[in-house]
gemmi code that builds the backbone of each chain (N, CA, C; Angstrom):
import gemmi

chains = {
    "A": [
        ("UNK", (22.005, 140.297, 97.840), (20.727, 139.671, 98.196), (19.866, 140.654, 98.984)),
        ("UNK", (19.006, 140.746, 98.423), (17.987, 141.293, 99.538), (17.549, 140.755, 100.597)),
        ("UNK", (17.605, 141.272, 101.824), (16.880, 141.277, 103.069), (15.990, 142.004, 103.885)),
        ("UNK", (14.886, 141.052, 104.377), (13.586, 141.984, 104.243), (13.254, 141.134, 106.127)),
        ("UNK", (12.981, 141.856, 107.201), (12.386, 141.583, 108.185), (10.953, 141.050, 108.197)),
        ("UNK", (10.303, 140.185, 108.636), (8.808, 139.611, 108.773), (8.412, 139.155, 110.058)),
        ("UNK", (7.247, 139.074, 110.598), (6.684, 139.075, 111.675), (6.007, 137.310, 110.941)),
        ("UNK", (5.783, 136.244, 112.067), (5.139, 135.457, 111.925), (3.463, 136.250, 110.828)),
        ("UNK", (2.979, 135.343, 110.140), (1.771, 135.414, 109.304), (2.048, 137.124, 108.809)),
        ("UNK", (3.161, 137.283, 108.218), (3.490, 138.659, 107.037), (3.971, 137.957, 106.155)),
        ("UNK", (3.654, 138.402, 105.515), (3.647, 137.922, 103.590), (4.840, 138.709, 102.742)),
        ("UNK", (5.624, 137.889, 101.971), (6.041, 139.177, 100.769), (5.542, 138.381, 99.668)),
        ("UNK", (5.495, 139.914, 98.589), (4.865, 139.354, 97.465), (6.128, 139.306, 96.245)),
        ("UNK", (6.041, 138.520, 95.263), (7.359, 138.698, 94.206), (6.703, 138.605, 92.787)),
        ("UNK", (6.492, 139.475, 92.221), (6.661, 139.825, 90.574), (4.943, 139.839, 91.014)),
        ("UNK", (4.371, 139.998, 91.833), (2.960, 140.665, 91.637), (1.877, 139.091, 91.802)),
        ("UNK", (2.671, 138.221, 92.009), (2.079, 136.923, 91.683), (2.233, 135.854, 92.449)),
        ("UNK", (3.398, 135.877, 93.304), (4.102, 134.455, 94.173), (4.325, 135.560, 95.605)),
        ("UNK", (3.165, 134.318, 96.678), (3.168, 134.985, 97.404), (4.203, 134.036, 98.985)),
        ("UNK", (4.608, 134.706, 99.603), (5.636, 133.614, 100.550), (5.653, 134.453, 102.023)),
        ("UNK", (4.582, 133.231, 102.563), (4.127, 133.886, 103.942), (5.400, 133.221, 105.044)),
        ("UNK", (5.505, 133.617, 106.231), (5.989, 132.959, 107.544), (5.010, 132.699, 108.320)),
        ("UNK", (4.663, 131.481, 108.200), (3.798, 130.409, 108.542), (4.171, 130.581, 110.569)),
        ("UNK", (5.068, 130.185, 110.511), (5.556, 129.272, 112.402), (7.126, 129.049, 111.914)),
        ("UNK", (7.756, 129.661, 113.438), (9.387, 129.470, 113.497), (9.341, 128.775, 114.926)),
        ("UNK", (10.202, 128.365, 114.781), (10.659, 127.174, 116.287), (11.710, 127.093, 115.970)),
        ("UNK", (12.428, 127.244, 117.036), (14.307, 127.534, 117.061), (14.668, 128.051, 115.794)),
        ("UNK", (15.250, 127.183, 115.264), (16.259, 127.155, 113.978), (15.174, 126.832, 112.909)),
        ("UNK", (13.802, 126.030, 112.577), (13.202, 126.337, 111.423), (12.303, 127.472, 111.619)),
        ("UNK", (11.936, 127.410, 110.230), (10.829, 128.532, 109.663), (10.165, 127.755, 109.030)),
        ("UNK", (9.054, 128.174, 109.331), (7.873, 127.661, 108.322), (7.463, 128.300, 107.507)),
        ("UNK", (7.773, 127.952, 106.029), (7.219, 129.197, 104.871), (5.679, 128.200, 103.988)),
        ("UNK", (4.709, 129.285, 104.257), (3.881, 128.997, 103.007), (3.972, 129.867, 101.650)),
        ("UNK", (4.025, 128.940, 100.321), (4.236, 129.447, 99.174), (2.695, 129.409, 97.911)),
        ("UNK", (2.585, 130.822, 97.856), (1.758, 130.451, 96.395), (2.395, 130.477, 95.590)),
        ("UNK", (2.265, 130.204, 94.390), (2.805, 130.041, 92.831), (2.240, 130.002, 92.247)),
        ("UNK", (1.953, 130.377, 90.590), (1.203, 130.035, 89.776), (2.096, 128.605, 89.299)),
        ("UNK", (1.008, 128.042, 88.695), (1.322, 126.446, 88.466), (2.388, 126.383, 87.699)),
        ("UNK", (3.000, 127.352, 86.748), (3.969, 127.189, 86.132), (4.910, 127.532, 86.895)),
        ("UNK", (5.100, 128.235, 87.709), (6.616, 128.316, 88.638), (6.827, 127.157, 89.591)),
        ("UNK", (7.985, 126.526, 89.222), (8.068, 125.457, 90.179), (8.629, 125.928, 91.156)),
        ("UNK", (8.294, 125.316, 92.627), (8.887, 125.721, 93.594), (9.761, 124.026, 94.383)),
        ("UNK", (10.877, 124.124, 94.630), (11.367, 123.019, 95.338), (12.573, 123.735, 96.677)),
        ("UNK", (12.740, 122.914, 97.685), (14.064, 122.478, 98.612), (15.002, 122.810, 97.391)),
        ("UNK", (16.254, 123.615, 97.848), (17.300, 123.809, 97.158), (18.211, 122.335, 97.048)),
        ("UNK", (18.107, 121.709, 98.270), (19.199, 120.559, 98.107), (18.634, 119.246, 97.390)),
        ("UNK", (17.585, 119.551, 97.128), (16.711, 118.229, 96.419), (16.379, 118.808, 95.215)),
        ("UNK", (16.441, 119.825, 94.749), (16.750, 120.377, 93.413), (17.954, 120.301, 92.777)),
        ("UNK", (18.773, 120.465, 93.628), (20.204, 120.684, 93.051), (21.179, 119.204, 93.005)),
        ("UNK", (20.407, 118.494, 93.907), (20.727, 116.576, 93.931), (19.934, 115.719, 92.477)),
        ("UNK", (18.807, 116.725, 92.323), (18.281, 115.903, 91.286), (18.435, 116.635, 90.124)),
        ("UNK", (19.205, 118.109, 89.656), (19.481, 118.230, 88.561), (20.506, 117.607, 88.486)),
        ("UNK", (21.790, 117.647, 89.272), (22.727, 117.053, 89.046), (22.705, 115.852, 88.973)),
        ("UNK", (22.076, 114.406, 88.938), (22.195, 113.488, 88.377), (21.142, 113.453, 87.033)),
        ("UNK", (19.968, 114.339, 86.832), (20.348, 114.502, 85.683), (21.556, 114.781, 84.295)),
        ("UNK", (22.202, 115.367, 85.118), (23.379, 116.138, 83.665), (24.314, 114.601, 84.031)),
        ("UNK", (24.395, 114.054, 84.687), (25.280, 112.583, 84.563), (24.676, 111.852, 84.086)),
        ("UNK", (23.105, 111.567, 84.039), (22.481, 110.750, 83.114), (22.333, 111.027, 81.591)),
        ("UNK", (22.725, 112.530, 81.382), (22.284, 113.198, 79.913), (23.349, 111.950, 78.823)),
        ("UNK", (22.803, 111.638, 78.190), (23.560, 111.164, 77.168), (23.524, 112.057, 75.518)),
        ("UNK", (24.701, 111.700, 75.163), (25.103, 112.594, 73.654), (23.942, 112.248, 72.546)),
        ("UNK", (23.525, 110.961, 72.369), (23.137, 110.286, 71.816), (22.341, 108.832, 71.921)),
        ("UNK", (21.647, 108.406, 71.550), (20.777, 107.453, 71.888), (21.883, 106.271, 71.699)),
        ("UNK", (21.893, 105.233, 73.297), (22.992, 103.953, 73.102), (22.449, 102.904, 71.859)),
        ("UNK", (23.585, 102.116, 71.804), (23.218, 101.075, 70.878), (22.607, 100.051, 71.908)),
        ("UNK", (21.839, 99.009, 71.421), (21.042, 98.135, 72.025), (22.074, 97.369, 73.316)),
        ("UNK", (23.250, 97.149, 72.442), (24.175, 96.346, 73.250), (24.873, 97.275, 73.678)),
        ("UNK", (24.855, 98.211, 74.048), (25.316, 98.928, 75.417), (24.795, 99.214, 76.293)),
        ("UNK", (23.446, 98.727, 76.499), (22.661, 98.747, 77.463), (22.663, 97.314, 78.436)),
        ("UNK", (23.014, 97.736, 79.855), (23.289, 96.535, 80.591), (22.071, 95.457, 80.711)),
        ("UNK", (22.208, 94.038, 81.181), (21.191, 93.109, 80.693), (20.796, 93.027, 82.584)),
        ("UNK", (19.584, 93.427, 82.899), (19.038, 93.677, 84.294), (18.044, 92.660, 83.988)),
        ("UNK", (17.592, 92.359, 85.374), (16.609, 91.556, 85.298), (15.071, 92.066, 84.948)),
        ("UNK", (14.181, 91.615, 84.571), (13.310, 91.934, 83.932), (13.709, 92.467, 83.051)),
        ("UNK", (14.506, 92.716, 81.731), (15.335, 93.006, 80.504), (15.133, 92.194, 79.971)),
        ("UNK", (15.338, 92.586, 78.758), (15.278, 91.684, 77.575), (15.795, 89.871, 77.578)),
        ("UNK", (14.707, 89.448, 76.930), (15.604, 87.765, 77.606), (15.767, 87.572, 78.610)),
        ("UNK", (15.019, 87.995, 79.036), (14.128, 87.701, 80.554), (12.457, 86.978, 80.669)),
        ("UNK", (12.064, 86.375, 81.247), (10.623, 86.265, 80.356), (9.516, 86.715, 81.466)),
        ("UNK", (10.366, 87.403, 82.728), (9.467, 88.255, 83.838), (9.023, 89.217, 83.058)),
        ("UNK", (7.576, 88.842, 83.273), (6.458, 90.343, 82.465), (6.601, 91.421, 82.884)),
        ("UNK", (6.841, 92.096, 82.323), (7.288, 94.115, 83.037), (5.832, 94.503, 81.517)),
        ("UNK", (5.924, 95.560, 82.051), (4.613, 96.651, 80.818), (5.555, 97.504, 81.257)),
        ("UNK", (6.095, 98.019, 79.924), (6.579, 99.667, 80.193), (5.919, 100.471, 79.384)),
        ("UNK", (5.933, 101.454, 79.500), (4.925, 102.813, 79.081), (4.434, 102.590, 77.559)),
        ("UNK", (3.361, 102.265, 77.780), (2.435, 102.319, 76.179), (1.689, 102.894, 76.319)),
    ],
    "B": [
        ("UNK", (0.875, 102.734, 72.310), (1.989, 103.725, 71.566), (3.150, 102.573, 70.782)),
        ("UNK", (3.284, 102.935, 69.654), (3.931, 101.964, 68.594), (5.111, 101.584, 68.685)),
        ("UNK", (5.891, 100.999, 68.451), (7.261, 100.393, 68.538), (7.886, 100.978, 67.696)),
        ("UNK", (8.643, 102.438, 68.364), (9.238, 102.406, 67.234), (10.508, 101.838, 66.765)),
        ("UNK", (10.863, 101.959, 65.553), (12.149, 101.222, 64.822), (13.567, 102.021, 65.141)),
        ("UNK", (14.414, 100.987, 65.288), (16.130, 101.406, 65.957), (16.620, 102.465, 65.176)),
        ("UNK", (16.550, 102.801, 64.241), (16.920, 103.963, 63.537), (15.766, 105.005, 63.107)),
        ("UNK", (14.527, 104.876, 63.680), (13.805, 105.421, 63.409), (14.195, 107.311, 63.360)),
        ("UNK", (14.737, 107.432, 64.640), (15.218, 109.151, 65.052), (15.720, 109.391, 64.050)),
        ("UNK", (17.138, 108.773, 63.073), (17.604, 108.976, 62.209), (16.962, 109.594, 61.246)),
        ("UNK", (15.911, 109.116, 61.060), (15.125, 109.608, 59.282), (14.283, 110.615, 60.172)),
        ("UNK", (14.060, 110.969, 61.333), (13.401, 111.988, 62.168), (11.483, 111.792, 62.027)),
        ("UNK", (11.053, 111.194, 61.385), (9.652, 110.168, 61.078), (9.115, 110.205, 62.546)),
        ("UNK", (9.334, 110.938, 63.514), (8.778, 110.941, 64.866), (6.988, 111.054, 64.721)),
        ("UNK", (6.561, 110.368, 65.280), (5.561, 109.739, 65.295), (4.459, 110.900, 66.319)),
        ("UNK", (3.585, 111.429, 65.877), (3.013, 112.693, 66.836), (2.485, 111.476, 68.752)),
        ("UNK", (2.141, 110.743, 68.506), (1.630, 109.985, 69.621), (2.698, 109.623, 70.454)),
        ("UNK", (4.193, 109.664, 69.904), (5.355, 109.855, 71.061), (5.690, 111.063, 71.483)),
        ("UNK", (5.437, 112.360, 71.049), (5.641, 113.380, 71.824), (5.319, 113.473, 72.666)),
        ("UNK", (6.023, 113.672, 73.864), (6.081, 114.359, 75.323), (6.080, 115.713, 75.702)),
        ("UNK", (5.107, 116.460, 75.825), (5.645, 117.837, 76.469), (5.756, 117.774, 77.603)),
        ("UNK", (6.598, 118.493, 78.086), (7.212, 118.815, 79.545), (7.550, 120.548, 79.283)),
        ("UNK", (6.477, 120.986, 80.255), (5.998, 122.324, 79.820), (7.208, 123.309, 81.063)),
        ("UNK", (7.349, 122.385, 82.188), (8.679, 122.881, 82.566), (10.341, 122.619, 82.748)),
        ("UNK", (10.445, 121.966, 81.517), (11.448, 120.976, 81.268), (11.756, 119.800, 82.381)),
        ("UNK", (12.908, 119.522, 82.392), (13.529, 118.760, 83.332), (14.331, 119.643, 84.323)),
        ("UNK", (14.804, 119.238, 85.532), (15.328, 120.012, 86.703), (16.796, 120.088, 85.943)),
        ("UNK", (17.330, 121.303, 86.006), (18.440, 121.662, 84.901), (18.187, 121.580, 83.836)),
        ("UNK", (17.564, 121.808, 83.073), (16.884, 121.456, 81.891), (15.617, 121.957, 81.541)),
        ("UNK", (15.718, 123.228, 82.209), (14.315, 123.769, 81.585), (13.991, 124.371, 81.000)),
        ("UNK", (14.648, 124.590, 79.835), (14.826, 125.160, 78.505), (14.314, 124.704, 77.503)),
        ("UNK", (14.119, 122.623, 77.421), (13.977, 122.209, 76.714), (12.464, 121.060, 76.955)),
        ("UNK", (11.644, 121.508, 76.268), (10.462, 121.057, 76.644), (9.443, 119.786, 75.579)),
        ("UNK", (9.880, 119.860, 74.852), (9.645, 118.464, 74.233), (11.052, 117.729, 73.903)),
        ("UNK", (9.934, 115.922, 74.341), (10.734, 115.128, 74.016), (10.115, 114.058, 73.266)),
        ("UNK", (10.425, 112.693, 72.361), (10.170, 112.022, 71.928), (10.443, 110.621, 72.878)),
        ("UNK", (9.679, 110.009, 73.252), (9.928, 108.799, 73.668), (9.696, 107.294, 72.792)),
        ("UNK", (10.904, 106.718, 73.136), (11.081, 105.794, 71.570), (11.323, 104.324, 72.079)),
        ("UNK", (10.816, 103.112, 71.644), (11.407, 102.180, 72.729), (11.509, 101.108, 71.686)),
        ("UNK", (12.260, 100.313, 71.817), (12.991, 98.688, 70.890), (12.548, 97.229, 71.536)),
        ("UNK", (12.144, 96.641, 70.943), (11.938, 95.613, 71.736), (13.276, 95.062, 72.165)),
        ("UNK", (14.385, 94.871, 71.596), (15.688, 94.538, 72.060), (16.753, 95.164, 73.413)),
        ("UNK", (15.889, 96.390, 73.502), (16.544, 97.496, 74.531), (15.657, 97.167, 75.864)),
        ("UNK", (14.261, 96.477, 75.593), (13.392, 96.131, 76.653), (14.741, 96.087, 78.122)),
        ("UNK", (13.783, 96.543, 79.137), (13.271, 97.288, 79.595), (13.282, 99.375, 79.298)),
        ("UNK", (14.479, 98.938, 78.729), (14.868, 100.284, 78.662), (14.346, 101.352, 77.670)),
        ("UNK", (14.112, 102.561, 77.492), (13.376, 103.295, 76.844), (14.307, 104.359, 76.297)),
        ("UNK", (13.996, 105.563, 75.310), (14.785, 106.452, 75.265), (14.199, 107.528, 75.241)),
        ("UNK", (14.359, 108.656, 75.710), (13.681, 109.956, 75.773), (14.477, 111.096, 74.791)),
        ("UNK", (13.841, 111.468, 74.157), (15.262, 112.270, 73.236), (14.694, 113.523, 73.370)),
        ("UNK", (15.546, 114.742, 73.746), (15.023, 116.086, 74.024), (14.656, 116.240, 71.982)),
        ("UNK", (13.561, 116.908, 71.866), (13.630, 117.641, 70.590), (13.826, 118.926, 70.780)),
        ("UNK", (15.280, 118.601, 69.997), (15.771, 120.451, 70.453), (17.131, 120.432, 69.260)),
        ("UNK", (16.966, 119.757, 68.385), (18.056, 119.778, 67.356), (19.543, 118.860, 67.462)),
        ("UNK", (18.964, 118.652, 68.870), (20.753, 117.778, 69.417), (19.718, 115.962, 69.205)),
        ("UNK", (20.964, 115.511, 69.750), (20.550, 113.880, 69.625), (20.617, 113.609, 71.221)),
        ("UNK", (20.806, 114.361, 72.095), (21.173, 114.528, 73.241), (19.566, 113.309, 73.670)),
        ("UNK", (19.377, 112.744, 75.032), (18.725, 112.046, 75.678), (18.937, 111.363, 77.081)),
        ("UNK", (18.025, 110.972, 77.426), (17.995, 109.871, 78.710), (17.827, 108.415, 78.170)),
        ("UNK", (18.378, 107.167, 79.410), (17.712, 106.294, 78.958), (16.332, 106.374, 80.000)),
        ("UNK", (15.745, 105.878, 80.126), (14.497, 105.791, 80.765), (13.974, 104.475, 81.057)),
        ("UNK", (13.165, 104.407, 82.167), (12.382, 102.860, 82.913), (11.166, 102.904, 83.262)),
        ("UNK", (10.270, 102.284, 82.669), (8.523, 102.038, 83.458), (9.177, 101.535, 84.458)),
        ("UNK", (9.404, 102.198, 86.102), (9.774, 101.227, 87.352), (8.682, 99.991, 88.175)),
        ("UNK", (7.618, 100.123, 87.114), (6.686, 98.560, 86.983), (7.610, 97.402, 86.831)),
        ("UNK", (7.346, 96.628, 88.164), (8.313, 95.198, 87.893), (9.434, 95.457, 87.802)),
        ("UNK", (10.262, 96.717, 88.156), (11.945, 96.469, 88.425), (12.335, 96.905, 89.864)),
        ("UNK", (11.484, 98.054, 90.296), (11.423, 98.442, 91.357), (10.633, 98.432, 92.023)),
        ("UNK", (10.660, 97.026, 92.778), (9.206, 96.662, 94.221), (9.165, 97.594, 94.786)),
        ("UNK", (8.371, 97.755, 95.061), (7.482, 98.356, 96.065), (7.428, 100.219, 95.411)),
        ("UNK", (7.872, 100.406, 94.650), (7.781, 101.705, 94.505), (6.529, 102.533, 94.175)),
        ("UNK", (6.665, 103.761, 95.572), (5.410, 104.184, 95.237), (5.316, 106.044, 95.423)),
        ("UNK", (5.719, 106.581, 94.658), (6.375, 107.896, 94.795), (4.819, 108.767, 94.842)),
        ("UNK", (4.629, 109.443, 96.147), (3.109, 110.186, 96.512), (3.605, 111.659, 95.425)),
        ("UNK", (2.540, 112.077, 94.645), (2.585, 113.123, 93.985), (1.504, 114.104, 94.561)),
        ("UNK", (2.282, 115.110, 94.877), (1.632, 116.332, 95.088), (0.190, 116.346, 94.578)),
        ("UNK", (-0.377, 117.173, 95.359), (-1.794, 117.615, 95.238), (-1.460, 118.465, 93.792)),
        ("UNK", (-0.442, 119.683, 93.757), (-0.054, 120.595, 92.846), (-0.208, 119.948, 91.637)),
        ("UNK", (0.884, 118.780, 91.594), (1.830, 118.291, 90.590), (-0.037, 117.185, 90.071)),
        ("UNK", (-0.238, 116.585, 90.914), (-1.503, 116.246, 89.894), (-2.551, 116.966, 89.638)),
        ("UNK", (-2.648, 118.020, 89.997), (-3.587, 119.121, 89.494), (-2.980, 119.604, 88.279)),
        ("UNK", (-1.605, 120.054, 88.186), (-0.817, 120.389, 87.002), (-1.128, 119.920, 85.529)),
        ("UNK", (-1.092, 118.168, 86.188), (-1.323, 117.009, 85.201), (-2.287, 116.914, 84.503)),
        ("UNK", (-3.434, 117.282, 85.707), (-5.116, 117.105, 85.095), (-5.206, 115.525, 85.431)),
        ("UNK", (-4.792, 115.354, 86.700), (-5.006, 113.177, 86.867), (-6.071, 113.321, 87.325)),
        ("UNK", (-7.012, 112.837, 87.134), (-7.507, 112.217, 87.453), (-7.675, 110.870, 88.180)),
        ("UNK", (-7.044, 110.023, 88.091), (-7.151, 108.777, 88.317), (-5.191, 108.353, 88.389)),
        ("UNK", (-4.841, 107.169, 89.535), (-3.202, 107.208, 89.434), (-3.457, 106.778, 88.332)),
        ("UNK", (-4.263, 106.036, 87.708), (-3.898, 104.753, 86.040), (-3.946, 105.688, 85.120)),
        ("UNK", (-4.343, 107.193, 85.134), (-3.803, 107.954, 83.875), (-2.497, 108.051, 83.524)),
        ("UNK", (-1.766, 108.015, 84.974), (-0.124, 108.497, 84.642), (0.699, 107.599, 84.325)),
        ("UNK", (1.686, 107.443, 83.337), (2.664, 107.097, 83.092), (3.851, 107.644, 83.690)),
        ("UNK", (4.461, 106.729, 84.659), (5.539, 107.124, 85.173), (6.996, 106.548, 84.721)),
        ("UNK", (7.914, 107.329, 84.406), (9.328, 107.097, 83.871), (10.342, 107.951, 85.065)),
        ("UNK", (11.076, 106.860, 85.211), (12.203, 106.793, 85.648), (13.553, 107.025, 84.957)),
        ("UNK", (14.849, 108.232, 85.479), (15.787, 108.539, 84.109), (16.900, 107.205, 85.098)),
        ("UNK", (17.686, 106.916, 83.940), (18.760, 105.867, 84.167), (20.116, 106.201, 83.905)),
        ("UNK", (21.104, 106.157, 84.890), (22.434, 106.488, 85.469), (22.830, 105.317, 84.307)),
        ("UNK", (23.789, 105.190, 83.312), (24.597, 104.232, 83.027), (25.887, 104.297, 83.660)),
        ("UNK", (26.628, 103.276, 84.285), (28.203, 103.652, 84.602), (28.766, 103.157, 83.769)),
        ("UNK", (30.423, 103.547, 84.057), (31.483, 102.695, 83.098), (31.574, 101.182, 82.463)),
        ("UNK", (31.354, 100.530, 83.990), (31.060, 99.282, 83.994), (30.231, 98.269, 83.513)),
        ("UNK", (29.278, 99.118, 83.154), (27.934, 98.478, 82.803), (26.668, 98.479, 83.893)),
        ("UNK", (27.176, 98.689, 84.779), (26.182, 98.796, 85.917), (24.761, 100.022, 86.000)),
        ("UNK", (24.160, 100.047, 86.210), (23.256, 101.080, 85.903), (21.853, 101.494, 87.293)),
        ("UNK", (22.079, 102.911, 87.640), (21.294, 103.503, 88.716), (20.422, 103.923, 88.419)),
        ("UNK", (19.176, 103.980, 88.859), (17.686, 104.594, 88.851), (17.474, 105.671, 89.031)),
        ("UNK", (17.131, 106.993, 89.025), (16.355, 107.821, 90.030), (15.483, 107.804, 90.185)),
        ("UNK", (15.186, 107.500, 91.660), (13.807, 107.476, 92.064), (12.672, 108.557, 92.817)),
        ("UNK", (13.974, 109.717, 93.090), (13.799, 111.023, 94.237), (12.628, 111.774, 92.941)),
        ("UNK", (13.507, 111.591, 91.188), (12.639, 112.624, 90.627), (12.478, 112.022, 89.601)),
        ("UNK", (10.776, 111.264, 89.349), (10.480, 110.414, 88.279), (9.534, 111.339, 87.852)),
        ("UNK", (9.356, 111.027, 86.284), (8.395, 111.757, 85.277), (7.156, 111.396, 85.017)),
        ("UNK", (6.321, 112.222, 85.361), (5.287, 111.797, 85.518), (4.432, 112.347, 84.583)),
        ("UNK", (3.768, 111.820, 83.352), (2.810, 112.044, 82.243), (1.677, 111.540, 82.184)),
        ("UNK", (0.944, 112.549, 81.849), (-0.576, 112.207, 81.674), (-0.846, 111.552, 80.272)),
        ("UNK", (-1.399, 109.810, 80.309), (-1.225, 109.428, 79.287), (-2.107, 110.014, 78.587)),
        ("UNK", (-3.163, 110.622, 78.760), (-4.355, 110.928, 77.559), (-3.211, 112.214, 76.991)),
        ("UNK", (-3.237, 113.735, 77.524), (-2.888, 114.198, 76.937), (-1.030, 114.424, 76.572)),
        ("UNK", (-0.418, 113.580, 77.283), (1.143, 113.146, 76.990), (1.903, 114.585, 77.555)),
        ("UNK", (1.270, 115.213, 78.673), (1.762, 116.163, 79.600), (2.344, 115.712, 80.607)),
        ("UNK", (3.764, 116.209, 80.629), (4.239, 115.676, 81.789), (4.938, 116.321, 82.441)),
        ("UNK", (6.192, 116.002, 83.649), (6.762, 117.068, 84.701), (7.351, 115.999, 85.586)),
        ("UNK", (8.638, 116.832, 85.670), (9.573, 115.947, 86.342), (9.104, 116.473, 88.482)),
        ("UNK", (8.737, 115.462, 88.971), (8.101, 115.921, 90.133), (9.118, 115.423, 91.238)),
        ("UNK", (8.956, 116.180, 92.570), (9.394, 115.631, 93.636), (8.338, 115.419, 93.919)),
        ("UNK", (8.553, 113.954, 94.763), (7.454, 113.100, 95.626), (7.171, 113.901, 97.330)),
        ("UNK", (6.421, 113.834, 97.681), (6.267, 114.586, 98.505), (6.647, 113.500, 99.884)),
        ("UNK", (6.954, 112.496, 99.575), (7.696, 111.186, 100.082), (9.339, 110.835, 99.621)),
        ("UNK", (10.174, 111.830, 99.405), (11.402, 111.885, 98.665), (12.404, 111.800, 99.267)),
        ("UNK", (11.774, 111.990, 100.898), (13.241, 111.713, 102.191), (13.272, 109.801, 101.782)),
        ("UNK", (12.523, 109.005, 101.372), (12.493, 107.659, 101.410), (12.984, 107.251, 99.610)),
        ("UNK", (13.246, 107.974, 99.059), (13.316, 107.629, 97.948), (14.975, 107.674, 97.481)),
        ("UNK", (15.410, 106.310, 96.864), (17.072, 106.503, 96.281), (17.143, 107.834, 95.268)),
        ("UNK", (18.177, 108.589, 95.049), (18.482, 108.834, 94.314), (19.708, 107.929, 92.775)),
        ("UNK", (19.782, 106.971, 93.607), (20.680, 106.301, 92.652), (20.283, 104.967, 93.052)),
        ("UNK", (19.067, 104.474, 92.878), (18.610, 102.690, 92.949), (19.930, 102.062, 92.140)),
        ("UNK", (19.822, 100.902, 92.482), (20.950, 99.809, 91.418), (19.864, 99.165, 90.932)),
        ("UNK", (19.719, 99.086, 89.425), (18.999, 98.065, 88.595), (19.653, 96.885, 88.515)),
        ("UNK", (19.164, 95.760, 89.368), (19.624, 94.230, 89.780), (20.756, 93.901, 88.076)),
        ("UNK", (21.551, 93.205, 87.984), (21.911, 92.776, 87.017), (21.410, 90.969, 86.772)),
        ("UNK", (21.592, 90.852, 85.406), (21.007, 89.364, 85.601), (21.844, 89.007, 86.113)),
        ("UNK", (21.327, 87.420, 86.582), (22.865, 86.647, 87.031), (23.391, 85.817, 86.159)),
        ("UNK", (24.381, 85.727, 86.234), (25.061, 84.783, 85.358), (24.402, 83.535, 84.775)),
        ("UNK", (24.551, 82.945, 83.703), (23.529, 81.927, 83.503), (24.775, 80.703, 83.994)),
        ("UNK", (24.226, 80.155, 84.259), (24.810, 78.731, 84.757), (25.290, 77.267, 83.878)),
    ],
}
model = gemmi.Model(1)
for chain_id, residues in chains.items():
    chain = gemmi.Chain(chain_id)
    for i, (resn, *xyz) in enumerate(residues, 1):
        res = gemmi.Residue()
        res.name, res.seqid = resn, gemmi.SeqId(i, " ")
        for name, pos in zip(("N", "CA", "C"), xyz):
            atom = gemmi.Atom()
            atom.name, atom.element = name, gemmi.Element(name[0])
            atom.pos, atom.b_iso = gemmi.Position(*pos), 0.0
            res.add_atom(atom)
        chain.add_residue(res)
    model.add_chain(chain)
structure = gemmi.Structure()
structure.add_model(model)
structure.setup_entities()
């Protein structure tokens, strides 16, 4: 890994494009400001890595059959009005 | 957007007005950037998202309209600039769905999908409100009928 020293409000730059300043430190945090171009996502490692991983437990092989899908309320044969995405 | 039919994926007849792009996939998943979203009236509430990517692979999926009160996940300044929202009533928001063994079934709510209905662009977002958000809601089960 690289390690690079910074002074509060010093910048590094990465691939010419994403820029990641040190905003304000107080004790134990740091404050980072991030540019990005809109296509690089930037997230928290532990809220990235919490929400890919229940993605890959939600991934299914194949689309379920009707009746393997549990009967929740507002579900089918239910007659509470839900609108889902049209 | 049309209903489509239970075997519809089968004959692959995907319908251009269900394509989804997701221009940076899904979180682990960002390889794969279109999907088809397909829904049954019999599967109501539930939806299906199918990566188009040659597999049959998918999510199930939830409009969290009317299953999950009160939900109200704040989207980034970024993430709706990304979108091009204009307005919250452009977006269509989907929720992916945990099935368990049991039958029981969890929400995520930390990272819902958020698409722009005009142009069907979308992006799996963190809420910038996500310390308050389940990662694994329980979708109520009915109750027993009596």
């Amino acid at each position: 890994m690289l390690v690079l020293s910074r002074k509060v409000n010093e910048n590094i730059v990465i691939d010419g494009r994403i820029i990641v300043k040190v905003v304000r430190t107080e004790g134990n945090f740091v404050k980072l400001g991030i540019e990005a171009p809109p296509n690089v996502p930037v997230h928290r490692q532990e809220i990235y890595d919490e929400i890919q991983r229940n993605n890959q437990s939600a991934l299914a092989p194949s689309r379920p059959a009707a009746g393997h899908l549990p009967g929740i309320k507002g579900g089918a044969g239910e007659s509470t009005p839900t609108s889902p995405a049209s | 957007m049309k209903t489509a039919e239970a075997n519809e994926l089968e004959t692959l007849t995907v319908n251009k007005e269900n394509i989804i792009s997701l221009p940076l996939g899904l979180l682990g998943f960002e390889n794969v950037k279109r999907y088809v979203l397909l829904s049954n009236p019999e599967e109501k509430p539930f939806l299906w998202l199918q990566m188009l990517d040659g597999s049959n692979q998918g999510f199930v999926v939830i409009s969290p309209e009317g299953l999950v009160p009160d939900y109200a996940p704040d989207i980034s300044e970024q993430d709706v600039a990304f979108l091009g929202l204009k307005d919250p009533a452009d977006a269509i928001i989907l929720n992916i769905v945990t099935l368990g063994r049991d039958g029981e079934a969890t929400v995520n709510l930390k990272g819902p999908i958020v698409i722009n209905r005009f142009t069907l662009v979308g992006k799996q977002v963190i809420p910038t409100n996500v310390q308050h958000l389940a990662l694994r809601h329980p979708l109520s089960p009915l109750p027993v009928a009596a």
